[in-house]
C-alpha positions in Angstrom: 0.0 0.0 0.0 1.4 3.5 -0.9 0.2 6.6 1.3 1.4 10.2 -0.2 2.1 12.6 3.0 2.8 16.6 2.2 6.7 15.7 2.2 6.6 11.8 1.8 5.8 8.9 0.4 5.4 5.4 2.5 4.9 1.8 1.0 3.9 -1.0 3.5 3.2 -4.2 3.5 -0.3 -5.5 4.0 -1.2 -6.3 7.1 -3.7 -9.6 7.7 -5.3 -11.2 10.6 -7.0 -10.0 13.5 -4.1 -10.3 16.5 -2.1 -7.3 17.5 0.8 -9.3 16.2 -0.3 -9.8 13.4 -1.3 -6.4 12.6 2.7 -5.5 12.6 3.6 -4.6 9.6 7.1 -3.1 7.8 7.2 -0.1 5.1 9.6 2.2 3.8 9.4 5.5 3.6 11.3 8.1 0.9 11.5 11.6 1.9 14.0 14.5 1.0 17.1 12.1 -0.8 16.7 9.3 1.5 14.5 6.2 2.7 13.5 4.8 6.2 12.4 1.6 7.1 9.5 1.9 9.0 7.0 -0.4 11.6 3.5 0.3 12.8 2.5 -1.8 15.4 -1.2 -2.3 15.6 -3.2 0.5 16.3 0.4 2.8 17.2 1.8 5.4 15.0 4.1 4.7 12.4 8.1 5.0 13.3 11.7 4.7 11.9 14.0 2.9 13.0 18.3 1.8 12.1 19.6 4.2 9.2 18.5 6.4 6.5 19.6 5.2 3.4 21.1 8.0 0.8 19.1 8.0 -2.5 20.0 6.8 -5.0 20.6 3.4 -3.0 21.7 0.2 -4.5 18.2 -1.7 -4.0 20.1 -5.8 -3.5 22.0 -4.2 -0.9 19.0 -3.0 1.6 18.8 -4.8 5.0 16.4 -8.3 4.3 13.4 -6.5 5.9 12.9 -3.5 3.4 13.6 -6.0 1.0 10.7 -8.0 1.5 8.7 -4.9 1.3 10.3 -4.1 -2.2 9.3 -7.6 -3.4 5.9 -7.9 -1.7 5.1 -4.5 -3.8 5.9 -5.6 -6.9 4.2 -8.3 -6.3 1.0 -6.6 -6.0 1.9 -3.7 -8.2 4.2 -4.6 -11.3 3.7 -1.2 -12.0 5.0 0.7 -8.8 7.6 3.5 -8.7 9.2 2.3 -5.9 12.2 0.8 -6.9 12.2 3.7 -10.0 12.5 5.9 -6.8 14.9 4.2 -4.9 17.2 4.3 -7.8 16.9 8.1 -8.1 15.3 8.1 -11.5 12.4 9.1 -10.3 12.1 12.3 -7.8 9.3 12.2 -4.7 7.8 15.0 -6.3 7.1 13.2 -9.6 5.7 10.0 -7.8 3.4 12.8 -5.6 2.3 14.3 -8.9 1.4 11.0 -10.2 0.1 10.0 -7.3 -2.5 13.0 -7.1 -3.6 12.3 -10.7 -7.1 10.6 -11.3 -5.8 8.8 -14.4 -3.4 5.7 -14.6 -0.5 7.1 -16.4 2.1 4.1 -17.4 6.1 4.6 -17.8 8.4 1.8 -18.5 9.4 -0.6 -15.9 12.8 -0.6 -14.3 14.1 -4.6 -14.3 16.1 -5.1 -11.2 16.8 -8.6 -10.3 16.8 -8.6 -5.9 18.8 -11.2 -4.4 16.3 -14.2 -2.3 17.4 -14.2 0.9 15.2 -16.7 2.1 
């Protein structure tokens, strides 16, 4: 899921079941040249936590959690910008613009091939 903020952009994963536990989830979040990983934990307000990464960022080499978010949103959404932002070709402010538009607007895919770490 991808939620625009003023300054911002978050993608999370999706969260499923009904326990508090299960209501954790993991995101990333892109913001002025860098990213963020990021957990919400049930019903609490969304935080950072380790290091900012500087953008652009070589996407194999993020830690194995904001990987599994990169992977579980292309999964959902072959078209996401995501990794496109991550790699600095495309700005925040293009993805917000995009984001705010009521029409699906396609661009090419970037290919990038992410390690399995499982």
């Amino acid at each position: 899921m991808k939620i625009v903020g003023p300054d911002f952009i978050d993608y999370w994963q999706p969260t499923t079941g009904t326990t508090q536990a299960a209501q954790s989830r993991f995101g990333i979040r892109l913001r002025q040249g860098r990213c963020w990983p990021l957990v919400q934990v049930g019903d609490e307000s969304p935080s950072s936590f380790g290091s900012a990464q500087e953008i652009p960022v070589e996407v194999s080499s993020l830690p194995g959690y904001m990987l599994i978010v990169v992977k579980e949103d292309l999964a959902r959404d072959p078209a996401s910008d995501l990794v496109e932002l991550l790699l600095g070709k495309k700005s925040i402010q293009q993805a917000r613009k995009a984001a705010g538009k009521s029409e699906k607007t396609e661009s090419p895919q970037t290919k990038v091939r992410l390690p399995n770490k499982e």
